[in-house]
VOMAR-336992 format. One record per atom (N, C-alpha, C): residue in one letter; y, x, z; atom name. Coordinates in nm, 3 decimals, always signed. Last residue first. Layout:
<atoms>
(atom 'A'; (Y; X; Z); 'CA')
...
</atoms>
This chain:
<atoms>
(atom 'X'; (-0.398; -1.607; +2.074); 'N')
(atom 'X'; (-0.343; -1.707; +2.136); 'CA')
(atom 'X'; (-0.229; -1.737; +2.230); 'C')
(atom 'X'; (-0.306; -1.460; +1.763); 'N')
(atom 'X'; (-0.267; -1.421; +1.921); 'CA')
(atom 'X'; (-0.290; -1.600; +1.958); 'C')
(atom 'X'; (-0.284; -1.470; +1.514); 'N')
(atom 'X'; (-0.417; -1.571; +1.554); 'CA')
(atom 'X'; (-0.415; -1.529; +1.723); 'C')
(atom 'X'; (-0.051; -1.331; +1.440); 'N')
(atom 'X'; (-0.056; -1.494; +1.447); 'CA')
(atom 'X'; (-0.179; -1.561; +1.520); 'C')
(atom 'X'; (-0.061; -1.094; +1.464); 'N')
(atom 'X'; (+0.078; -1.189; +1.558); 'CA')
(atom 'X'; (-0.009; -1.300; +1.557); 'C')
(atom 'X'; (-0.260; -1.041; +1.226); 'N')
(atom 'X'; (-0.339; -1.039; +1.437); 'CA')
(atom 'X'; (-0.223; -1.128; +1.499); 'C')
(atom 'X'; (-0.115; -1.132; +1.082); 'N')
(atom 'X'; (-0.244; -1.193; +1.079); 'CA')
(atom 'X'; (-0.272; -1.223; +1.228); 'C')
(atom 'X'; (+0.079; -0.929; +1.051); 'N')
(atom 'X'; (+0.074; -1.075; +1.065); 'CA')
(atom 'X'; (+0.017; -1.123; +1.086); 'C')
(atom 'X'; (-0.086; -0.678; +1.047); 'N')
(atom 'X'; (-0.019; -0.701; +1.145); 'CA')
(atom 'X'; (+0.013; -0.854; +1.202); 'C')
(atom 'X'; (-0.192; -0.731; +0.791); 'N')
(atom 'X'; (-0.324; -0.743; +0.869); 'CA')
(atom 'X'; (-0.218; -0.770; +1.028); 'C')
(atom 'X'; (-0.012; -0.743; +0.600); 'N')
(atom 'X'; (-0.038; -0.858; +0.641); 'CA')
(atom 'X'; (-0.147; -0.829; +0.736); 'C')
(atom 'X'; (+0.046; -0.444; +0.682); 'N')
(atom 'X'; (+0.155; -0.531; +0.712); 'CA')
(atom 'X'; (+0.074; -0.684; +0.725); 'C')
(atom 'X'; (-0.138; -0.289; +0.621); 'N')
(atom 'X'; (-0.101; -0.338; +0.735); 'CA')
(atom 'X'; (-0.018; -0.423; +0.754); 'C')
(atom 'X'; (-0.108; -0.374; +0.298); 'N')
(atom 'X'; (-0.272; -0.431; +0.380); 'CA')
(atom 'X'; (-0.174; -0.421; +0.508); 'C')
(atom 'X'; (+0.101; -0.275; +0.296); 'N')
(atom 'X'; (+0.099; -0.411; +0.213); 'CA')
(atom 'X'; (-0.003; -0.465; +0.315); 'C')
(atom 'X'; (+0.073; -0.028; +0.288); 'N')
(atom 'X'; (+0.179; -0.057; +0.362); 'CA')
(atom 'X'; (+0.120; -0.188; +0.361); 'C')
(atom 'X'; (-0.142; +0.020; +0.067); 'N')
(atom 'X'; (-0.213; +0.071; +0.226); 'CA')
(atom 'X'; (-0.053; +0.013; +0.267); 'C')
(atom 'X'; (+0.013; -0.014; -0.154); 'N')
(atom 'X'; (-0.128; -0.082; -0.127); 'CA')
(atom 'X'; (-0.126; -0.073; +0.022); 'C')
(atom 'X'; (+0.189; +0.201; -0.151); 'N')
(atom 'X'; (+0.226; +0.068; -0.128); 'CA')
(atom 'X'; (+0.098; -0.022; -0.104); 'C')
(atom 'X'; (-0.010; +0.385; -0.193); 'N')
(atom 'X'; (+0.107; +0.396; -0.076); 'CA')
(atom 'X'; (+0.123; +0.232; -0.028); 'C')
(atom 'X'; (-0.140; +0.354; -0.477); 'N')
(atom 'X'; (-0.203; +0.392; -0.315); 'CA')
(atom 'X'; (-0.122; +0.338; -0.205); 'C')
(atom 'X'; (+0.115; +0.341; -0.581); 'N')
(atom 'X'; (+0.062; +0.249; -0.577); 'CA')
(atom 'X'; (-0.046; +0.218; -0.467); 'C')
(atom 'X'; (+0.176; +0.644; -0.539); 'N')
(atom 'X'; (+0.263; +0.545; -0.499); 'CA')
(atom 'X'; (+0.177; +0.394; -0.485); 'C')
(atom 'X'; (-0.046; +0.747; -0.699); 'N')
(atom 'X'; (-0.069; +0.764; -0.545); 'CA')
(atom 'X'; (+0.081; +0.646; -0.501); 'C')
(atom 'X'; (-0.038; +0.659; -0.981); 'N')
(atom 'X'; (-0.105; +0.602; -0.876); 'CA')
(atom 'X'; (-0.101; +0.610; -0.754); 'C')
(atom 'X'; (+0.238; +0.778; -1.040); 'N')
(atom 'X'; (+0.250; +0.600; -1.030); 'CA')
(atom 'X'; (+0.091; +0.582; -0.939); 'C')
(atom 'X'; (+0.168; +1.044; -1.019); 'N')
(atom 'X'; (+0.250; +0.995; -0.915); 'CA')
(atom 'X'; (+0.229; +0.787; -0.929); 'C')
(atom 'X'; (-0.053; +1.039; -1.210); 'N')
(atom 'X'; (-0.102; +1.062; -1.085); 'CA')
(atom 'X'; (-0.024; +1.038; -0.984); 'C')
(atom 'X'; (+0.111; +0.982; -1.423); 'N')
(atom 'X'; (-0.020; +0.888; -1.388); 'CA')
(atom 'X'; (-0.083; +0.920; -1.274); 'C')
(atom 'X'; (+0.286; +1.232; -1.422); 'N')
(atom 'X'; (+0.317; +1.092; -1.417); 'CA')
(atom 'X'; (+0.182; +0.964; -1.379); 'C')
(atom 'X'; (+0.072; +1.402; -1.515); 'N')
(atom 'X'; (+0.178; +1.414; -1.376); 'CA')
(atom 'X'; (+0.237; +1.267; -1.383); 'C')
(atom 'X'; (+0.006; +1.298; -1.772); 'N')
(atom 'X'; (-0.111; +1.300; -1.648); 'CA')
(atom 'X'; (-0.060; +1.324; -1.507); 'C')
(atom 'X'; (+0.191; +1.407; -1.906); 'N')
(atom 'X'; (+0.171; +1.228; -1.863); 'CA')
(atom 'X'; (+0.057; +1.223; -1.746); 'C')
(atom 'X'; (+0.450; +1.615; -1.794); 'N')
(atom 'X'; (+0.285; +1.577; -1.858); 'CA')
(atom 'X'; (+0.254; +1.445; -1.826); 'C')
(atom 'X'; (+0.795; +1.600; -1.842); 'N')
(atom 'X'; (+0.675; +1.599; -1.757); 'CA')
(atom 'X'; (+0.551; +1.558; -1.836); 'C')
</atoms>
């Protein structure tokens, strides 16, 4: 594989996991400040 195919899958994964990561603690966040 071209390295530039490779540098474009490790980023969009990293995209991925970024954007899971944010909802997830933004989900915790809202559970928690629920009165």
């Amino acid at each position: 594989m071209d390295k530039v195919k490779v540098r474009l899958l490790c980023a969009r994964w990293s995209l991925v996991l970024a954007v899971r990561l944010s909802r997830r603690t933004t989900n915790t966040l809202q559970t928690l400040n629920v009165p």
